[in-house]
CHARMM-style PDB file with segment names, atoms N, HN, CA, C and O in Angstrom:
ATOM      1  N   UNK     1       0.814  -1.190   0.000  1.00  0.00      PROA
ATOM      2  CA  UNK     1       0.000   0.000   0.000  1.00  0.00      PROA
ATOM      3  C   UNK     1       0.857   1.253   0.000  1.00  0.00      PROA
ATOM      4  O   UNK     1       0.637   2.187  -0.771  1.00  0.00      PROA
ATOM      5  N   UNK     2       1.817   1.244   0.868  1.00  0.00      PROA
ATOM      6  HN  UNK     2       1.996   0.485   1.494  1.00  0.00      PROA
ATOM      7  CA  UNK     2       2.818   2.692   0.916  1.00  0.00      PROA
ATOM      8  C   UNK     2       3.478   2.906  -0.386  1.00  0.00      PROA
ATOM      9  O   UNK     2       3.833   4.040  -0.710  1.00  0.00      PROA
ATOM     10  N   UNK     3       3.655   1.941  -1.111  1.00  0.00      PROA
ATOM     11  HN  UNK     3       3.367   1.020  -0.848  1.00  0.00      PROA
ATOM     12  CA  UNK     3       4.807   2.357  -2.358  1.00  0.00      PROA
ATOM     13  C   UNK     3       3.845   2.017  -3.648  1.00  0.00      PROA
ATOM     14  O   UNK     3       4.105   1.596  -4.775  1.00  0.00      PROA
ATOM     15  N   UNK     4       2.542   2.408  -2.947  1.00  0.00      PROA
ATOM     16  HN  UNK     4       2.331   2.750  -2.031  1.00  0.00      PROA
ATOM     17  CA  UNK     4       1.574   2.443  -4.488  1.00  0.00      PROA
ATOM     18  C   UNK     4       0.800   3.933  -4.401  1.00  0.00      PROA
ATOM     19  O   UNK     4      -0.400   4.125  -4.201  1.00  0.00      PROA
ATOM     20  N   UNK     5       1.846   4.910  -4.610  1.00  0.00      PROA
ATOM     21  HN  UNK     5       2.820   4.754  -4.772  1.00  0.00      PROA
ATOM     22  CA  UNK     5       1.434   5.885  -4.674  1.00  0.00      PROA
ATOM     23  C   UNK     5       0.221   6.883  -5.259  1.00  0.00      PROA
ATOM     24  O   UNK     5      -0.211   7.969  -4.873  1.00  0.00      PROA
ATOM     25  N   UNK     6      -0.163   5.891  -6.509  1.00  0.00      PROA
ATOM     26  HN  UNK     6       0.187   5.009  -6.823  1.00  0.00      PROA
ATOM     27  CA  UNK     6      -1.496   6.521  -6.891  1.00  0.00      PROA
ATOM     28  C   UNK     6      -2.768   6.140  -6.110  1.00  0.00      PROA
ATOM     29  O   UNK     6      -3.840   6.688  -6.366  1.00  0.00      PROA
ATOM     30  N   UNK     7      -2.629   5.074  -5.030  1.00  0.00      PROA
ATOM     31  HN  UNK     7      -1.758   4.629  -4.822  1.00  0.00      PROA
ATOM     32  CA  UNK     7      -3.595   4.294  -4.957  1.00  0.00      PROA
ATOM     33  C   UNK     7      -3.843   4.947  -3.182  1.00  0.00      PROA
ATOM     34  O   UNK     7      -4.702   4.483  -2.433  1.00  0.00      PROA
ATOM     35  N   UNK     8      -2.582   6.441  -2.671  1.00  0.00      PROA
ATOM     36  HN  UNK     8      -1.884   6.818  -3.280  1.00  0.00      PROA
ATOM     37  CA  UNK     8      -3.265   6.666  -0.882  1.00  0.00      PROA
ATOM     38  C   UNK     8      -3.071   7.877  -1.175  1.00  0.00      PROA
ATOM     39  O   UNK     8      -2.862   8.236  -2.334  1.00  0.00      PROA
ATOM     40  N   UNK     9      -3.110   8.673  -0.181  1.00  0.00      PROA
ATOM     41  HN  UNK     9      -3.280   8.381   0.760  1.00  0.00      PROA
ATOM     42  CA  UNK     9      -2.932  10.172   0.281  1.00  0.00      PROA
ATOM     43  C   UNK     9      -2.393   9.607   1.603  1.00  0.00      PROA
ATOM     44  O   UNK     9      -2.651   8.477   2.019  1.00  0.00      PROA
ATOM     45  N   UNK    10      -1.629  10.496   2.208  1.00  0.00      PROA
ATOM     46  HN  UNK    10      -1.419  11.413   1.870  1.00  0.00      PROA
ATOM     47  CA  UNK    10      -1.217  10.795   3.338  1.00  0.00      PROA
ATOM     48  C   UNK    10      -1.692  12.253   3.799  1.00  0.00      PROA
ATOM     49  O   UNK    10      -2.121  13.067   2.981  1.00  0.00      PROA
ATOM     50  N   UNK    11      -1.578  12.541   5.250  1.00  0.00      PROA
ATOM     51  HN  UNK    11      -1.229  11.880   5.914  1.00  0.00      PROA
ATOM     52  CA  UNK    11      -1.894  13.351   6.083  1.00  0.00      PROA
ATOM     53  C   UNK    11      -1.074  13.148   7.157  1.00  0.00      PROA
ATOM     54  O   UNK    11      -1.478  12.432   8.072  1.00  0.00      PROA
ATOM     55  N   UNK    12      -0.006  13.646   7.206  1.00  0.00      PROA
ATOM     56  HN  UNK    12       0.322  14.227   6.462  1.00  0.00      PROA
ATOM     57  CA  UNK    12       1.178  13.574   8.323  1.00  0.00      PROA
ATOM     58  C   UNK    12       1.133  14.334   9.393  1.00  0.00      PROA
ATOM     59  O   UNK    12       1.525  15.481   9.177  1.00  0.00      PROA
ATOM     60  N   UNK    13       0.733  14.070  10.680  1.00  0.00      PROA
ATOM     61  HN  UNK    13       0.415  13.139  10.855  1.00  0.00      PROA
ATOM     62  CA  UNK    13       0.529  15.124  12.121  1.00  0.00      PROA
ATOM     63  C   UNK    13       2.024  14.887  12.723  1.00  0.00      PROA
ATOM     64  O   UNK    13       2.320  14.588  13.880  1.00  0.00      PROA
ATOM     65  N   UNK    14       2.781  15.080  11.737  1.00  0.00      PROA
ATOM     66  HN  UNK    14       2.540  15.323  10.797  1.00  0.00      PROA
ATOM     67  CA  UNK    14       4.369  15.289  11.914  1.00  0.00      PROA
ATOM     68  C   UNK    14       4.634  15.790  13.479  1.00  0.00      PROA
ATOM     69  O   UNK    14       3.949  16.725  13.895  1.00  0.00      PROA
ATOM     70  N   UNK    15       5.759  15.092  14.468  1.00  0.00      PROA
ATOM     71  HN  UNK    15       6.316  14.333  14.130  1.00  0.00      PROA
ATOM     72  CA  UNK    15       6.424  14.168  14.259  1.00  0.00      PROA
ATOM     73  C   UNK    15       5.652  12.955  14.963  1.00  0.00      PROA
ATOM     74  O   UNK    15       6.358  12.111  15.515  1.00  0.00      PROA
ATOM     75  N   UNK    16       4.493  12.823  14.986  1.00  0.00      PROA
ATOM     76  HN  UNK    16       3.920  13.509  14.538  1.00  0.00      PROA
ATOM     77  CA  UNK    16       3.744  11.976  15.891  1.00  0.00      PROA
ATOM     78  C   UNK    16       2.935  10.966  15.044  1.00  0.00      PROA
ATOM     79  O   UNK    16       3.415   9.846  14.867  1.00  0.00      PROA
ATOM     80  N   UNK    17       1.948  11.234  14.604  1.00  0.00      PROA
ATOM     81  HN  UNK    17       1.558  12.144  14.748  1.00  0.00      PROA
ATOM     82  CA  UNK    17       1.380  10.302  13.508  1.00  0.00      PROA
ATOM     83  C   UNK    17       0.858  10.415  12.357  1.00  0.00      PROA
ATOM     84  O   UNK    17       1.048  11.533  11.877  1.00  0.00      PROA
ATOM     85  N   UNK    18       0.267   9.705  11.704  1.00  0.00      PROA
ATOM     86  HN  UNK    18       0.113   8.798  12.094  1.00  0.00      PROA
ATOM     87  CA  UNK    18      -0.220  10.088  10.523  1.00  0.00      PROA
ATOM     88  C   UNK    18      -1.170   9.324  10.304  1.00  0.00      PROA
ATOM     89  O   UNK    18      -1.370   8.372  11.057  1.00  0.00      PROA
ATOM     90  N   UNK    19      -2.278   9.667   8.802  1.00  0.00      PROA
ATOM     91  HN  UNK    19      -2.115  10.441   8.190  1.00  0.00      PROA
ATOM     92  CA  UNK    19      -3.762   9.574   8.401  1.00  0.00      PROA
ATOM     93  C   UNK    19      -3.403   8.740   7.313  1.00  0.00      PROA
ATOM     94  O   UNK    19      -2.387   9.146   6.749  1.00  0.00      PROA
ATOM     95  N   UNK    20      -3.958   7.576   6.763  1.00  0.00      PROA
ATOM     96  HN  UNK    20      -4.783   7.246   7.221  1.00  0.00      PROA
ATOM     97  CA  UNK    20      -3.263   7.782   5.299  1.00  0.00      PROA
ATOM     98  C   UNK    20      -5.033   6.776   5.134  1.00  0.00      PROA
ATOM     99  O   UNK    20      -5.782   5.971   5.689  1.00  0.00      PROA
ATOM    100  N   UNK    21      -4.851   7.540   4.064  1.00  0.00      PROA
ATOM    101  HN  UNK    21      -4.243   8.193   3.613  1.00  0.00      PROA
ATOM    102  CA  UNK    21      -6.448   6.855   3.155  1.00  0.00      PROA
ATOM    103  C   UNK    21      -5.917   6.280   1.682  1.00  0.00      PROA
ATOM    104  O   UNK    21      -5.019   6.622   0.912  1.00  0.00      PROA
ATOM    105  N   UNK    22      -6.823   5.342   1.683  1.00  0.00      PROA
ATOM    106  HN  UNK    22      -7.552   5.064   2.308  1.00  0.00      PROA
ATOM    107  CA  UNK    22      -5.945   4.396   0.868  1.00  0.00      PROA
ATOM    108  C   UNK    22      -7.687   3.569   0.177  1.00  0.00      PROA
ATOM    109  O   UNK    22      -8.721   3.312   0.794  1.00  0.00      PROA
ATOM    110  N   UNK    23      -7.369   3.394  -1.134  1.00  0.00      PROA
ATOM    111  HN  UNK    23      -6.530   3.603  -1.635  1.00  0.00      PROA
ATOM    112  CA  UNK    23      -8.702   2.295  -2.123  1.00  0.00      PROA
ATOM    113  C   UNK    23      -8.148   1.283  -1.743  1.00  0.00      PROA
ATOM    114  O   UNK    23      -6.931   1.098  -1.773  1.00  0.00      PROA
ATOM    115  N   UNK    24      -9.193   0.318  -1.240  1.00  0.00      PROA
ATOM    116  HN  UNK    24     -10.182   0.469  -1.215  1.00  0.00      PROA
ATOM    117  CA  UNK    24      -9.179  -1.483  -1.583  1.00  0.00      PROA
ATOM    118  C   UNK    24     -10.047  -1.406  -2.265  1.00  0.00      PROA
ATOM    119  O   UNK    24     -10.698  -0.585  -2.912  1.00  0.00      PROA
ATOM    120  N   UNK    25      -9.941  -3.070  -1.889  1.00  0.00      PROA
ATOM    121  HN  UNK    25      -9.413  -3.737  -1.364  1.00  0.00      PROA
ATOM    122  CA  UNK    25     -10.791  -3.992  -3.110  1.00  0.00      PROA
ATOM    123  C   UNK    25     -12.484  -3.692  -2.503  1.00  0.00      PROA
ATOM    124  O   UNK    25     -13.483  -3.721  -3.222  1.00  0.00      PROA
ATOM    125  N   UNK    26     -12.474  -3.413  -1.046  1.00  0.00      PROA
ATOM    126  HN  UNK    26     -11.662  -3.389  -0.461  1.00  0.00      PROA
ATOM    127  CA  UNK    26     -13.864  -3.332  -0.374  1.00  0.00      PROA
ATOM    128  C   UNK    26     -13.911  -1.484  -0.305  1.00  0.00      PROA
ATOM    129  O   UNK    26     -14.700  -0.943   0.471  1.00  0.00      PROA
ATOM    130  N   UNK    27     -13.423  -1.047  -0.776  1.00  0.00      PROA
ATOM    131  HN  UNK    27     -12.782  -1.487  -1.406  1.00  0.00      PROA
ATOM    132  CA  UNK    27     -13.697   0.628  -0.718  1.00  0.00      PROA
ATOM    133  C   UNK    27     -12.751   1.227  -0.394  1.00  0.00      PROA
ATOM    134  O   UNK    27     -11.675   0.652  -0.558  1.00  0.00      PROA
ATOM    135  N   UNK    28     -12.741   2.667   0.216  1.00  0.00      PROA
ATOM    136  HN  UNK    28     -13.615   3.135   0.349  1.00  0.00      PROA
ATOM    137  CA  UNK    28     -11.794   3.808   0.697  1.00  0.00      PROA
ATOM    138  C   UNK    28     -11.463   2.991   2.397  1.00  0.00      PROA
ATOM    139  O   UNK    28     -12.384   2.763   3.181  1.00  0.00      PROA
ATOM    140  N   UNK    29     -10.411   2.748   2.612  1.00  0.00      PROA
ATOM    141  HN  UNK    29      -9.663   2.934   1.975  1.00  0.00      PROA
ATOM    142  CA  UNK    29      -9.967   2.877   4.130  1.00  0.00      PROA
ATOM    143  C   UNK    29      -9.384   4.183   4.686  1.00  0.00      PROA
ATOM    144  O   UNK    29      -8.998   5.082   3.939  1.00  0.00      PROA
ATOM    145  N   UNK    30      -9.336   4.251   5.949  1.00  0.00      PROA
ATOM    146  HN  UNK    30      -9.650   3.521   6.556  1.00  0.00      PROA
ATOM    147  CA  UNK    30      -8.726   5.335   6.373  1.00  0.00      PROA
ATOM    148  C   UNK    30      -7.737   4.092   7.719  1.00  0.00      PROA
ATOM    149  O   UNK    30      -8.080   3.008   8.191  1.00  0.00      PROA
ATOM    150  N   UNK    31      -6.411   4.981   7.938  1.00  0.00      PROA
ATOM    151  HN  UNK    31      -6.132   5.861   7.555  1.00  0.00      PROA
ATOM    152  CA  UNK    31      -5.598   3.972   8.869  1.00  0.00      PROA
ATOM    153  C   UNK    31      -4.878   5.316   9.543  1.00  0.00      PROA
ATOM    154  O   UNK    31      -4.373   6.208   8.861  1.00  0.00      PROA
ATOM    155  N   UNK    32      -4.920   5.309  10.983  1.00  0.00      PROA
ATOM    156  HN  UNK    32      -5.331   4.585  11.537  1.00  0.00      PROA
ATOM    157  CA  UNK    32      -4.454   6.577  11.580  1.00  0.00      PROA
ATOM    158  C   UNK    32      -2.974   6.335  12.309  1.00  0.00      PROA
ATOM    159  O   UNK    32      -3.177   6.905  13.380  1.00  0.00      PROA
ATOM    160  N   UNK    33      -1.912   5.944  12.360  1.00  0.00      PROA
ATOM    161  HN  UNK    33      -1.747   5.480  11.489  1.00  0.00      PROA
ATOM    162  CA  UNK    33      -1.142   5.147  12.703  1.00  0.00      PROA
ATOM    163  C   UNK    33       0.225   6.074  13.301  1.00  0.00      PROA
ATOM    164  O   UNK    33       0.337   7.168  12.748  1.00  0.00      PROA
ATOM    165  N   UNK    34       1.302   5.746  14.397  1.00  0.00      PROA
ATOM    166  HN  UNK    34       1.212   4.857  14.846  1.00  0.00      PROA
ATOM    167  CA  UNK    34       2.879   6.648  14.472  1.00  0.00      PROA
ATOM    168  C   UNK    34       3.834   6.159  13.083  1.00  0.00      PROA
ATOM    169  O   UNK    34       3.728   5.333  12.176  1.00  0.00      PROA
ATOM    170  N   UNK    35       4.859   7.246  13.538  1.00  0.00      PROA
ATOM    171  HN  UNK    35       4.945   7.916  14.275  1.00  0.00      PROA
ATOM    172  CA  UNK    35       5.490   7.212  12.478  1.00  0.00      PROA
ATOM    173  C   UNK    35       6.163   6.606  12.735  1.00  0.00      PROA
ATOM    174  O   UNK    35       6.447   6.450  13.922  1.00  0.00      PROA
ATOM    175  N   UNK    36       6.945   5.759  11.472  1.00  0.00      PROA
ATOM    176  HN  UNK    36       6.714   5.886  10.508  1.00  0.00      PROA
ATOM    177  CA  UNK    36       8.141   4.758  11.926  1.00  0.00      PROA
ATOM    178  C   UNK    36       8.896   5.678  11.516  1.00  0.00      PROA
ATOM    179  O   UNK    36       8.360   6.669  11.021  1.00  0.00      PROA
ATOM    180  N   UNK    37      10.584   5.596  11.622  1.00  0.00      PROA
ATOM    181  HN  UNK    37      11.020   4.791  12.024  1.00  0.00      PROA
ATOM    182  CA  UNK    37      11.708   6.452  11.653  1.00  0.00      PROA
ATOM    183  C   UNK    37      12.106   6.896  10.189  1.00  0.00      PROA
ATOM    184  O   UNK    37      12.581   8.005   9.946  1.00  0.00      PROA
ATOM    185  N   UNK    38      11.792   5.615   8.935  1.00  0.00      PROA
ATOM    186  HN  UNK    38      11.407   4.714   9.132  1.00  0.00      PROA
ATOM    187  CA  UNK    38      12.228   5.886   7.860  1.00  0.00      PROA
ATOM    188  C   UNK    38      11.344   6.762   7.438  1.00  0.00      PROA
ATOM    189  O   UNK    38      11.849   7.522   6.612  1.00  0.00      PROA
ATOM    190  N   UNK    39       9.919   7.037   7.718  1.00  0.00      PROA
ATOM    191  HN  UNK    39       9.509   6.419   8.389  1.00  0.00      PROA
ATOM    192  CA  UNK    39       8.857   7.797   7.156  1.00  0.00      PROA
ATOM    193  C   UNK    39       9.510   9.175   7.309  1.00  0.00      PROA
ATOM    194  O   UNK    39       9.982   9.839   6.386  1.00  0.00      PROA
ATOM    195  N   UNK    40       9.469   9.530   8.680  1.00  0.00      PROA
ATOM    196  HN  UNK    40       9.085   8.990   9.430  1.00  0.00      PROA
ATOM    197  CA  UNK    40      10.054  10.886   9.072  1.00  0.00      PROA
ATOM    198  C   UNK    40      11.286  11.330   8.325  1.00  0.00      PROA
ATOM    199  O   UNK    40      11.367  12.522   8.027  1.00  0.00      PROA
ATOM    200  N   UNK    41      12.210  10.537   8.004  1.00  0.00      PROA
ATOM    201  HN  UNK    41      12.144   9.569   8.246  1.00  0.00      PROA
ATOM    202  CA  UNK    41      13.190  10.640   6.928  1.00  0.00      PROA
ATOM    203  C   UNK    41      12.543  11.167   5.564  1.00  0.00      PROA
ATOM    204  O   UNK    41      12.890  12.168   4.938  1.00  0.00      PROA
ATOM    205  N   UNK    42      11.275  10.043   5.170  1.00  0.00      PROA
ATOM    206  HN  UNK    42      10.994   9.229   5.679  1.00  0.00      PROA
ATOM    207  CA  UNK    42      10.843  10.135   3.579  1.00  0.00      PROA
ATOM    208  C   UNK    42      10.074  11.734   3.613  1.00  0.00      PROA
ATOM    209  O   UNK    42       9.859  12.605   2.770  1.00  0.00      PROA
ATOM    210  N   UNK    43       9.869  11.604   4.742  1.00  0.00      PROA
ATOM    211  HN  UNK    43      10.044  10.896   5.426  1.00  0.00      PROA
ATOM    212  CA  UNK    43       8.675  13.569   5.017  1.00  0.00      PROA
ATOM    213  C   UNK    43       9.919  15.130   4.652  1.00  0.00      PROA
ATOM    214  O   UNK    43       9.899  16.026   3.808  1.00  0.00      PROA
ATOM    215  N   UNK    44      10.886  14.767   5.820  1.00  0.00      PROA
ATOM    216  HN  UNK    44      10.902  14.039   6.505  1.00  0.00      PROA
ATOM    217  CA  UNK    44      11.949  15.881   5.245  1.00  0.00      PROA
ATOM    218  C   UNK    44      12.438  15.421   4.200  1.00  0.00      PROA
ATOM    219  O   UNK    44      13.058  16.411   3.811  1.00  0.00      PROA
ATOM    220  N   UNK    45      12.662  14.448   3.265  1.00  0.00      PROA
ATOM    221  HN  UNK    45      12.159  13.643   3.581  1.00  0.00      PROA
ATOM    222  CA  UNK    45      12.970  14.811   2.062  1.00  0.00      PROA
ATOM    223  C   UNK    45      12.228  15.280   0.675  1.00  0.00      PROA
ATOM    224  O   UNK    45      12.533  15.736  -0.426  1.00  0.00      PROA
ATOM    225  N   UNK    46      10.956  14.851   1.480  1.00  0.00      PROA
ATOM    226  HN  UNK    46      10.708  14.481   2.375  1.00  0.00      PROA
ATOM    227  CA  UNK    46      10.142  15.534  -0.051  1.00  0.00      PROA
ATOM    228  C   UNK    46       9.600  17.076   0.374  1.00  0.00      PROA
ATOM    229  O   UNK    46       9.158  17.794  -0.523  1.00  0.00      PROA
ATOM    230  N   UNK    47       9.635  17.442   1.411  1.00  0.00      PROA
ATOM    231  HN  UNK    47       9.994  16.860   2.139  1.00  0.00      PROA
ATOM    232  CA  UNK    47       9.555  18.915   1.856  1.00  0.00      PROA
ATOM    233  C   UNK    47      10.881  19.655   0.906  1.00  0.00      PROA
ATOM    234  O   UNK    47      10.723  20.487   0.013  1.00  0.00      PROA
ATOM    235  N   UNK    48      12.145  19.107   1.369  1.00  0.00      PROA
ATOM    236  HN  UNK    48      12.274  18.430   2.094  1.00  0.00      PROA
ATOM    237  CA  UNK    48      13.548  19.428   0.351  1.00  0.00      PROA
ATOM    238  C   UNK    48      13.395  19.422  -0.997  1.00  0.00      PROA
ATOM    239  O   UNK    48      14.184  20.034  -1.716  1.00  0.00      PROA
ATOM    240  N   UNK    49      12.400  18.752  -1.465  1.00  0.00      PROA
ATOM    241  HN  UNK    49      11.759  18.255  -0.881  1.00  0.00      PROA
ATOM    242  CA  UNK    49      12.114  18.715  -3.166  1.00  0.00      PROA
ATOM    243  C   UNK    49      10.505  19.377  -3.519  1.00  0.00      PROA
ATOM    244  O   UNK    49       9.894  19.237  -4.579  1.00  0.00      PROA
ATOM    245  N   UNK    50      10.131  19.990  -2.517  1.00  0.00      PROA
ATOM    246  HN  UNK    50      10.627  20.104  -1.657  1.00  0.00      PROA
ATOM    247  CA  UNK    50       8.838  20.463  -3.001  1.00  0.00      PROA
ATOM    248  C   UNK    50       7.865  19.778  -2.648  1.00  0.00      PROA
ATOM    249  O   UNK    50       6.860  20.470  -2.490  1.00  0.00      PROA
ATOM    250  N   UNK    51       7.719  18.663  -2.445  1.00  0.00      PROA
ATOM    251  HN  UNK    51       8.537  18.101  -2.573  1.00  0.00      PROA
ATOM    252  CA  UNK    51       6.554  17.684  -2.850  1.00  0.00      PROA
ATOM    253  C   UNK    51       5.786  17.657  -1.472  1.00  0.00      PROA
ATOM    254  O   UNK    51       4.878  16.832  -1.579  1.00  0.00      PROA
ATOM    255  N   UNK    52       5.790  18.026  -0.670  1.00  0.00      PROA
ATOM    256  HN  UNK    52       6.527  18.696  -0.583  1.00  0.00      PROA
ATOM    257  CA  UNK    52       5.270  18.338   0.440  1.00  0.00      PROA
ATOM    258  C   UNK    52       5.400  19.539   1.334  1.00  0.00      PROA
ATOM    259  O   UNK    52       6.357  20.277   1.099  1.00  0.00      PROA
ATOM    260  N   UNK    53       4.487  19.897   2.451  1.00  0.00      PROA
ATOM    261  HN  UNK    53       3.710  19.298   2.642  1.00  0.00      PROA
ATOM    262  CA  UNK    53       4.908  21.175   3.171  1.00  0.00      PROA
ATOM    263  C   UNK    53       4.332  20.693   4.443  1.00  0.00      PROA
ATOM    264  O   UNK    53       3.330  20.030   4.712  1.00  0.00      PROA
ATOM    265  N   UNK    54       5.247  21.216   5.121  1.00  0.00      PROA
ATOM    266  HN  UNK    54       6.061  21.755   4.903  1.00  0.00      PROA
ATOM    267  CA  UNK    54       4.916  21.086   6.699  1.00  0.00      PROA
ATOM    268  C   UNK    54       4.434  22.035   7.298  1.00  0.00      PROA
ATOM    269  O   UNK    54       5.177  23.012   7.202  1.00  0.00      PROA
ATOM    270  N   UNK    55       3.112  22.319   8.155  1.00  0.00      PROA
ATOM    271  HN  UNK    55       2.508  21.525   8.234  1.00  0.00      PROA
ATOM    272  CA  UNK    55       2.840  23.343   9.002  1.00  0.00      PROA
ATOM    273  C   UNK    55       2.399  22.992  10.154  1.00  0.00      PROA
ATOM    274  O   UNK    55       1.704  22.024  10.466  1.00  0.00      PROA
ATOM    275  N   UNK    56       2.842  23.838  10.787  1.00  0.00      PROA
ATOM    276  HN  UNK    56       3.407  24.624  10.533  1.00  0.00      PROA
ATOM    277  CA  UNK    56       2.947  24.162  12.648  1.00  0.00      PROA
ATOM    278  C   UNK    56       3.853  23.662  13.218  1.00  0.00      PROA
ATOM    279  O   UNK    56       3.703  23.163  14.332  1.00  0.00      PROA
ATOM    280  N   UNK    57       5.345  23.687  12.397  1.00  0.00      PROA
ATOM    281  HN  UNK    57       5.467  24.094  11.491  1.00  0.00      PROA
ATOM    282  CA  UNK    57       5.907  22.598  13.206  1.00  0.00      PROA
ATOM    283  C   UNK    57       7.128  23.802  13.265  1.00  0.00      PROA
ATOM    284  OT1 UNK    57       8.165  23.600  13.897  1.00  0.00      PROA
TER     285      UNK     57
END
């Protein structure tokens, strides 16, 4: 699910947890979950390339 990028959105409540909604086969899920360490890595680097923005932090 994480490395099928067309298929979730994320919603990151950086550095604590995150939202991520995601299509199955039975509909839209939603999964509210902490961050593991590499995520927080993958977050500041796409902030560094644009592809995301962080606020209130």
């Amino acid at each position: 699910m994480i490395s099928d990028y067309a298929n979730h959105d994320m919603l990151s409540f950086y550095p604590i947890d995150m939202v991520i909604f995601y299509h199955s086969k039975t509909g839209y899920t939603v999964e509210r979950r902490r961050h593991k360490i590499d995520e927080i890595s993958n977050i500041h680097q796409a902030v560094i390339y644009g592809r995301a923005k962080l606020a209130g932090v």
